[in-house]
Backbone as CSV, one residue per row, in Angstrom:
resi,resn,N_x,N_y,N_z,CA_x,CA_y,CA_z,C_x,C_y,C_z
1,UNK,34.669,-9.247,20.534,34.798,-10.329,19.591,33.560,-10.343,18.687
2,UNK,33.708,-10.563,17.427,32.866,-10.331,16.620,31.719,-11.635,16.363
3,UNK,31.054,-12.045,16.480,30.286,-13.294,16.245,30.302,-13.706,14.369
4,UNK,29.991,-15.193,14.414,30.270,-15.367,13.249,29.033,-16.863,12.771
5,UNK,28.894,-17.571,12.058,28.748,-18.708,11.730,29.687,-19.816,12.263
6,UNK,30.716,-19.365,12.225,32.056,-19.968,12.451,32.106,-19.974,13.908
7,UNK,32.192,-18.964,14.629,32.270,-18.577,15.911,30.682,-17.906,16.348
8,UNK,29.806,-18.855,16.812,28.680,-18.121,16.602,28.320,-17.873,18.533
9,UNK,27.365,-16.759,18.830,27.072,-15.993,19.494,26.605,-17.276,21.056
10,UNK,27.046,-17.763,21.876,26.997,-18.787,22.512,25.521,-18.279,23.365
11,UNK,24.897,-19.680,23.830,23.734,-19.428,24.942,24.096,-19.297,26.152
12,UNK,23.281,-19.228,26.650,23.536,-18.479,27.892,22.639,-19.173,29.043
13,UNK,21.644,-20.335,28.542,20.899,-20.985,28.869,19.871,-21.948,28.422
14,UNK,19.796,-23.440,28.615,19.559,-24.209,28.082,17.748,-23.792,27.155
15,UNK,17.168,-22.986,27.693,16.303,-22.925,26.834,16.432,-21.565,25.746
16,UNK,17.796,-21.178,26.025,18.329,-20.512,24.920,18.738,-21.239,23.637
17,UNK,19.382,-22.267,24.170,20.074,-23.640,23.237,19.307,-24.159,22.634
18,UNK,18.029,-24.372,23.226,16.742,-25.033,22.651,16.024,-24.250,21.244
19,UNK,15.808,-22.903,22.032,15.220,-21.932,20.989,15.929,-21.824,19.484
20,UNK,16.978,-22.069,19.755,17.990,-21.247,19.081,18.222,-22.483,17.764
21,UNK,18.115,-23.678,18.156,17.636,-25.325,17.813,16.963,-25.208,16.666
22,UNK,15.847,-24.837,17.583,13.949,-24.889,16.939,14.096,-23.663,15.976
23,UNK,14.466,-22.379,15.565,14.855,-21.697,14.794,15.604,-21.846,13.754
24,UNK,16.725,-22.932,14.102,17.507,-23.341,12.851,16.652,-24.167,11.909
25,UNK,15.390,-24.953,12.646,14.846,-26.169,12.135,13.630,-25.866,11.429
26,UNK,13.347,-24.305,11.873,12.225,-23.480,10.926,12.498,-22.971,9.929
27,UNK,13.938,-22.447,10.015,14.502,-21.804,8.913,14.719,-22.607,7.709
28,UNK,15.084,-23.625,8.187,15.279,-25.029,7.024,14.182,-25.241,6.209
29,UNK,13.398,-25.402,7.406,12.232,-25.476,6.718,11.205,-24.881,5.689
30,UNK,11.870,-23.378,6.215,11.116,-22.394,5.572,11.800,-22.214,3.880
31,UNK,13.027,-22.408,4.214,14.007,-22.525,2.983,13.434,-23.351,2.159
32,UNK,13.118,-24.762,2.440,12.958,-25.734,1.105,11.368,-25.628,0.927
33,UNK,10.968,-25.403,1.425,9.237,-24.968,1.004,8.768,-23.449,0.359
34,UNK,9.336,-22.748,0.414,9.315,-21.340,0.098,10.541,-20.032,0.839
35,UNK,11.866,-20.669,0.032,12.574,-19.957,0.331,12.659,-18.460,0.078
36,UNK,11.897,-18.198,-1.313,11.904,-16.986,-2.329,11.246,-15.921,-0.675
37,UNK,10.455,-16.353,0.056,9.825,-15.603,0.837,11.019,-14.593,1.836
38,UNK,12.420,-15.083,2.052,13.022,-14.855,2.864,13.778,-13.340,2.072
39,UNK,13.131,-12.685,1.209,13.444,-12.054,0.276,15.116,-11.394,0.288
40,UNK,15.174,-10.425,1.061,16.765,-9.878,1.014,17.160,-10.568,2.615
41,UNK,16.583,-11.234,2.802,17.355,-11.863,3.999,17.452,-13.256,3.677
42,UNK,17.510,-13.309,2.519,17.859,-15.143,2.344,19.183,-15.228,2.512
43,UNK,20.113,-14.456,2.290,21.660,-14.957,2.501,21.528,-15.605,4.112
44,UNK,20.861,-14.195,4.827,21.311,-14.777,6.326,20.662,-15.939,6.439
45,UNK,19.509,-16.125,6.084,18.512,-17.601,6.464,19.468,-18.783,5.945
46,UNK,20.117,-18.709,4.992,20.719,-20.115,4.204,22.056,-19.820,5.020
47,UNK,22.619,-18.947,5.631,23.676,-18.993,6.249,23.336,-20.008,8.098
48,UNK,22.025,-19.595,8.628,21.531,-20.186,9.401,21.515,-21.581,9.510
49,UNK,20.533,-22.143,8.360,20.508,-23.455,7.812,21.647,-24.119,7.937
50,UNK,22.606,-23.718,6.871,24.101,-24.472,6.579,24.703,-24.198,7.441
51,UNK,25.025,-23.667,8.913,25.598,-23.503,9.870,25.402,-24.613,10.988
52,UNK,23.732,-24.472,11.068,23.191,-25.038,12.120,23.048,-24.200,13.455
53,UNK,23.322,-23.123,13.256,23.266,-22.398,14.088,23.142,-20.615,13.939
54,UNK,22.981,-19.765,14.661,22.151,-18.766,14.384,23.717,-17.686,14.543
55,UNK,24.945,-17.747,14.743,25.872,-16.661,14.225,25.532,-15.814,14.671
56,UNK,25.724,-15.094,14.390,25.728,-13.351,14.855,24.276,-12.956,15.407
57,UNK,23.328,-13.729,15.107,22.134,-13.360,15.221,21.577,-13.533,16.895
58,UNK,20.870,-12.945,17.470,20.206,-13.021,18.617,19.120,-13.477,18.414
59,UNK,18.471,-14.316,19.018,17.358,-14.932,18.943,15.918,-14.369,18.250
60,UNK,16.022,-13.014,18.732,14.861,-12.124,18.654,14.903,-11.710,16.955
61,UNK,16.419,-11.388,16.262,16.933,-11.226,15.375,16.412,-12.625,13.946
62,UNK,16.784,-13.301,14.448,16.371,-14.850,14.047,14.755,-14.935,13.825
63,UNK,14.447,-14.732,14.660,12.814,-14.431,14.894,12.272,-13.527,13.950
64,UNK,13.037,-12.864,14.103,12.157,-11.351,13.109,12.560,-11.829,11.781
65,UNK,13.609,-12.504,11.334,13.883,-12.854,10.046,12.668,-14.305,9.494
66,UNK,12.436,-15.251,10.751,11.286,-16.034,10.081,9.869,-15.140,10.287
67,UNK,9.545,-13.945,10.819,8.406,-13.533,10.873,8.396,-12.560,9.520
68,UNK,9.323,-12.200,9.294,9.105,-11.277,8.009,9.060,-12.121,6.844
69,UNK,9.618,-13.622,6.823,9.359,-14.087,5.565,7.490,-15.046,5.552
70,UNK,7.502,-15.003,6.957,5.965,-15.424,7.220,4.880,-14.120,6.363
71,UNK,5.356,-13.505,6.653,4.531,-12.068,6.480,4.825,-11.881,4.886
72,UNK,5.178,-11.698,4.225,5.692,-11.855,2.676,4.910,-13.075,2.306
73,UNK,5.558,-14.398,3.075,4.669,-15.210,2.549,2.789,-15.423,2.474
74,UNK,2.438,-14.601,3.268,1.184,-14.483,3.938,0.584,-13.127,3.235
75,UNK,0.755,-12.442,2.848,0.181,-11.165,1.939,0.340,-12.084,0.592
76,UNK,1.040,-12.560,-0.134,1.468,-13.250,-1.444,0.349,-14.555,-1.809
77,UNK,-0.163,-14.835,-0.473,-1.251,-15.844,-0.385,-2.577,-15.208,-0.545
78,UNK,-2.694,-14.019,0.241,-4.204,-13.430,-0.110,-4.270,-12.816,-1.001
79,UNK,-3.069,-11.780,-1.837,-2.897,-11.486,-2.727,-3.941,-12.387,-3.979
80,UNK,-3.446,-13.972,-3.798,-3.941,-14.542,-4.927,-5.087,-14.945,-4.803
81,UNK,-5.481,-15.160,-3.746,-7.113,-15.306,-3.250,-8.282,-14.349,-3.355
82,UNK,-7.730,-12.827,-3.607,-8.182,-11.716,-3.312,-8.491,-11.192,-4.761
83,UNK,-7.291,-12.224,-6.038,-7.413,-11.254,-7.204,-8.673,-11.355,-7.716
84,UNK,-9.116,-9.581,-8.589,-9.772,-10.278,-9.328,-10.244,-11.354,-10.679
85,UNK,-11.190,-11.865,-10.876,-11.088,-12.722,-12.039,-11.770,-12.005,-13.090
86,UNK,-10.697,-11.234,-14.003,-11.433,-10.889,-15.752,-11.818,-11.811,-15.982
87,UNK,-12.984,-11.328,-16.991,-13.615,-12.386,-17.578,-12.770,-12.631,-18.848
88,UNK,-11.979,-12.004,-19.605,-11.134,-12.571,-20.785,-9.707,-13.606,-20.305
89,UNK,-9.357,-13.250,-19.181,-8.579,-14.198,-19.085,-9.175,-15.134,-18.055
90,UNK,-10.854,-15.124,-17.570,-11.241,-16.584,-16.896,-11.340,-17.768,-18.031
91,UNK,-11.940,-17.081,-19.488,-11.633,-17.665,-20.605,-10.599,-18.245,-21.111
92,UNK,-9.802,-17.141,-21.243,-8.478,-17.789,-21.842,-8.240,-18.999,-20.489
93,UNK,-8.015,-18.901,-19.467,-7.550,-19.614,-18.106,-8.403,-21.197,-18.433
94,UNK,-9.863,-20.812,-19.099,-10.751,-22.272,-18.933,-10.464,-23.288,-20.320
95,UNK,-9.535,-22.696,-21.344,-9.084,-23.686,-22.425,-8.260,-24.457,-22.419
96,UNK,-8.395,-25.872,-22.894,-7.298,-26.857,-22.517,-6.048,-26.645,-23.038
97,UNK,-5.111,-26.780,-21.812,-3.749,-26.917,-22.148,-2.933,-25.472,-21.237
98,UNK,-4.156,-24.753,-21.216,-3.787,-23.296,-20.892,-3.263,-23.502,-19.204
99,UNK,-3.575,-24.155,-18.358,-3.373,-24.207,-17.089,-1.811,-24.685,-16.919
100,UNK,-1.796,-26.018,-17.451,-0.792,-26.585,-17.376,0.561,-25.514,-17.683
101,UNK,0.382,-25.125,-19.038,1.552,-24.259,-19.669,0.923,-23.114,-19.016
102,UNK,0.393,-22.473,-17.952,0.814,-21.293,-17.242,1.555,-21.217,-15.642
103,UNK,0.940,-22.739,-15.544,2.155,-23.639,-14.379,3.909,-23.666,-14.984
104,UNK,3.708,-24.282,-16.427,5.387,-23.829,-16.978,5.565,-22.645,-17.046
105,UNK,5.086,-21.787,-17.757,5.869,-20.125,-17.442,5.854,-19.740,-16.509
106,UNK,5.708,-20.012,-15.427,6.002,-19.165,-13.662,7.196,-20.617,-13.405
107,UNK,7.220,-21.771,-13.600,8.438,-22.449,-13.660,9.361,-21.759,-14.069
108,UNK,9.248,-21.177,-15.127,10.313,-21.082,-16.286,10.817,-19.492,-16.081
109,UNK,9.855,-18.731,-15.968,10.480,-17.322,-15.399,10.906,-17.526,-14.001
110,UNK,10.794,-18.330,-12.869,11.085,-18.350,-11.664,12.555,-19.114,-11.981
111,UNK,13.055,-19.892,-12.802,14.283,-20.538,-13.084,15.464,-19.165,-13.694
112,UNK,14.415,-17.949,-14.433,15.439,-17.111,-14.666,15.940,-16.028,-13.807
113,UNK,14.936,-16.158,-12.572,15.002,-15.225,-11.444,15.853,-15.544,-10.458
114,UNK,17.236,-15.746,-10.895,17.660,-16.130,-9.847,18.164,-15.255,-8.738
115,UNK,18.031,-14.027,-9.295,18.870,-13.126,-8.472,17.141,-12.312,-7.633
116,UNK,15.827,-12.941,-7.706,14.677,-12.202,-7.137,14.313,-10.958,-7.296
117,UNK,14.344,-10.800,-8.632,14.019,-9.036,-8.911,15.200,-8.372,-8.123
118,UNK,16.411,-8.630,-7.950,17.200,-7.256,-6.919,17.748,-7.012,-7.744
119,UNK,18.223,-7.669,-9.241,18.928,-6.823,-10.440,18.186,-6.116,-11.326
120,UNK,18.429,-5.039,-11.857,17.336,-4.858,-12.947,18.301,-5.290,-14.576
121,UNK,17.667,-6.456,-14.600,18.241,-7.134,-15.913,17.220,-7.755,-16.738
122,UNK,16.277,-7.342,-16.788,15.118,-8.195,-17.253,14.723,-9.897,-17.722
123,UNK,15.659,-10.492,-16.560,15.371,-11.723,-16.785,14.497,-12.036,-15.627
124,UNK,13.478,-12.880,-16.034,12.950,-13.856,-14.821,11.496,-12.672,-14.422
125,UNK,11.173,-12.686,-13.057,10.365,-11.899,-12.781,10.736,-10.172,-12.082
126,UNK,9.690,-9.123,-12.400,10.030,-8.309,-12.077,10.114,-7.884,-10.876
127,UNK,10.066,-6.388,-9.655,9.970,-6.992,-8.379,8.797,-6.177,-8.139
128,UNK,7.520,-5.984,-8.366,6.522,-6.205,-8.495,5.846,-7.537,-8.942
129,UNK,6.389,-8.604,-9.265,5.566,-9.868,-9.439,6.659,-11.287,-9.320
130,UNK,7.887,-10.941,-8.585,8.865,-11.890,-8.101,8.031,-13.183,-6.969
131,UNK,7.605,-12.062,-5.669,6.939,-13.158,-5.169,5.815,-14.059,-5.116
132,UNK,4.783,-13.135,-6.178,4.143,-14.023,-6.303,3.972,-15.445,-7.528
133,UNK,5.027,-14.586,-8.812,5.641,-15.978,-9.392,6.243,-16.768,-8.775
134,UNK,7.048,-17.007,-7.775,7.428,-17.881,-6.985,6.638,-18.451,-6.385
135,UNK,5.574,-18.011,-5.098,4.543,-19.029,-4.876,4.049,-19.808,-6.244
136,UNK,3.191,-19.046,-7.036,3.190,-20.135,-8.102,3.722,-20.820,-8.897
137,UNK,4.835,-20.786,-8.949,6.036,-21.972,-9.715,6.125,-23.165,-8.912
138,UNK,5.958,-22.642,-7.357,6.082,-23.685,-6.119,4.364,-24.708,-6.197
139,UNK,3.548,-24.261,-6.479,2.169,-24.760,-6.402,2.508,-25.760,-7.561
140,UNK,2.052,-27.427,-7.293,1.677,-28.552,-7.200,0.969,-28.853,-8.963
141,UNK,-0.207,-27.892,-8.833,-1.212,-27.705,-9.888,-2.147,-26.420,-9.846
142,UNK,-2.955,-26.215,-10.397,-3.278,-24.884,-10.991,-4.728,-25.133,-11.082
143,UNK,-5.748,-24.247,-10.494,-6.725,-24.069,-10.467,-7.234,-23.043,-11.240
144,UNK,-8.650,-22.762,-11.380,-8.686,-21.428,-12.159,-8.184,-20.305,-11.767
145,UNK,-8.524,-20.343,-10.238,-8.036,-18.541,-9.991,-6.372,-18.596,-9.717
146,UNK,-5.451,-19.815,-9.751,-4.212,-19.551,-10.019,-3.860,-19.463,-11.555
147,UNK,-4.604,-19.924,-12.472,-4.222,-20.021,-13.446,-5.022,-18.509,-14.062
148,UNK,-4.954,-18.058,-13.826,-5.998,-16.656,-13.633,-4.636,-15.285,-13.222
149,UNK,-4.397,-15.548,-12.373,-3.293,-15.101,-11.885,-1.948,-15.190,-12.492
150,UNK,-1.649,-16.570,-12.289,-0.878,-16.674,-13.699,-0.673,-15.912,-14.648
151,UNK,-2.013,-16.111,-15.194,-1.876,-15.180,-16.813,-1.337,-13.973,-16.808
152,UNK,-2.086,-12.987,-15.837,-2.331,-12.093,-15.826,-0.416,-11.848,-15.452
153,UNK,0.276,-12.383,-14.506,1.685,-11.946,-14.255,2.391,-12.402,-15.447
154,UNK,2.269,-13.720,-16.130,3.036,-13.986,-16.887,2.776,-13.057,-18.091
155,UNK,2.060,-12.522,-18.439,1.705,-11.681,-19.769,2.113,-10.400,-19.733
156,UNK,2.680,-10.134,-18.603,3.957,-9.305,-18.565,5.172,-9.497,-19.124
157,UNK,5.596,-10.273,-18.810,6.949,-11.150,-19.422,7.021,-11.668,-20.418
158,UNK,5.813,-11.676,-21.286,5.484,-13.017,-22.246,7.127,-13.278,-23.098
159,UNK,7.599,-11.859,-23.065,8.927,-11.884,-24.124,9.933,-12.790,-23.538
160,UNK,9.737,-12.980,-22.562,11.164,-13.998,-22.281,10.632,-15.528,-22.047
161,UNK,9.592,-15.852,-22.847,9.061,-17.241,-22.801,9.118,-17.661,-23.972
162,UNK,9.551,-19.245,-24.517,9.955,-19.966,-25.479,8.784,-19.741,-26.522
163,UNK,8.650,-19.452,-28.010,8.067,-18.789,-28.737,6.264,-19.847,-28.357
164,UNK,6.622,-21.699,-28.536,5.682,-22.498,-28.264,4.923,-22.523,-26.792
165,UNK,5.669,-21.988,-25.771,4.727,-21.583,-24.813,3.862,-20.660,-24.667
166,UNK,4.664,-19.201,-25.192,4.159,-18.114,-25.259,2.947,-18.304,-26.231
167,UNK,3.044,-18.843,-27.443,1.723,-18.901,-28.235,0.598,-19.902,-27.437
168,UNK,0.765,-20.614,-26.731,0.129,-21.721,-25.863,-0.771,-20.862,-24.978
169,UNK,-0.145,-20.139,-24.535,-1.298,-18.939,-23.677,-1.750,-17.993,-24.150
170,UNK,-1.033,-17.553,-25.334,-1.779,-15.944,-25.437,-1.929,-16.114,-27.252
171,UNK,-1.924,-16.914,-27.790,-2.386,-16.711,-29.211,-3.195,-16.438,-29.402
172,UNK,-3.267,-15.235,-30.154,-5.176,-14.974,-30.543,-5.690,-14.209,-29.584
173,UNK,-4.922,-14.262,-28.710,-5.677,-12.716,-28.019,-5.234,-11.799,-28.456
174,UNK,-6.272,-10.957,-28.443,-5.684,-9.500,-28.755,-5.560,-8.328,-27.664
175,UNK,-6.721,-7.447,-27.772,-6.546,-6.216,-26.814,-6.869,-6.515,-25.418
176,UNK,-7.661,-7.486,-25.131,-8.808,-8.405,-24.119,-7.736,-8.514,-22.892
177,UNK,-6.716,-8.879,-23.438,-5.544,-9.422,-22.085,-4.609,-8.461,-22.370
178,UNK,-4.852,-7.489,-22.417,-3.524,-6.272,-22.320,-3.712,-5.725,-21.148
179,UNK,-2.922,-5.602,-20.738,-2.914,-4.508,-18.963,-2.471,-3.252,-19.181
């Protein structure tokens, strides 16, 4: 018999039932705080969630799916801690207005990403800089070295940003912020 969402894989013991609980309730969790992390396993994670239960999956299975989006999420964090800071775009990063509107373009390319870099259609982010525009679309407010970071991903894309944003960050630069 095939296991399902529908018909999902039964315990076998109450601290199976338990585990299996506490997994659905991480996954949820992990979903509305940084789902983008669950990268090609988000179908199964949101299938988890909206089930309430773990389907086809074996515990260990389940497990490895919140440890790999831990791990994605956790390189994507030092990643941004780790970058370095040019000095042309710590500049550009320290002029008013510039933070805010580099918080909107990782909004705004993360709204066109819906499919997470797995199409190549050039909307949204690429998949070299999917996850970490997503952590920062998800971030609150913007410090220098996110807004630093920022730049530096969004000025990849600049072409698919509204003409008044795009000039908001990068007007007037010239060669200084080219990669």
């Amino acid at each position: 018999m095939a296991y399902t969402h529908e018909n999902p894989r039964p315990a076998r013991y109450k601290w199976e039932a338990r585990q299996a609980a506490s997994l659905v309730e991480e996954t949820r969790k992990t979903l509305a705080s940084r789902g983008w992390s669950f990268a090609r396993e988000r179908e199964a994670a949101e299938a988890i969630a909206a089930s309430g239960n773990l389907g086809p999956h074996t515990l260990e299975e389940a497990q490895g799916i919140l440890n790999r989006a831990g791990r994605i999420y956790g390189s994507t964090r030092r990643r941004l801690e780790e970058w370095p800071l040019g000095a042309a775009y710590v500049e550009r990063a320290s002029m008013p207005g510039v933070p805010a509107a580099a918080r909107e373009a990782c909004q705004y390319l993360t709204a066109l990403d819906a499919d997470r870099a797995q199409e190549p259609n050039r909307r949204g982010w690429s998949p070299s800089t999917t996850y970490a525009g997503h952590l920062l679309a998800g971030m609150p407010e913007f410090g220098l070295r996110e807004t630093v970071y920022a730049l530096e991903l969004v000025h990849k894309h600049r072409r698919q940003l509204p003409p008044a944003l795009r000039a908001t960050l990068f007007a007037g630069a010239g060669a200084e912020l080219a990669l």
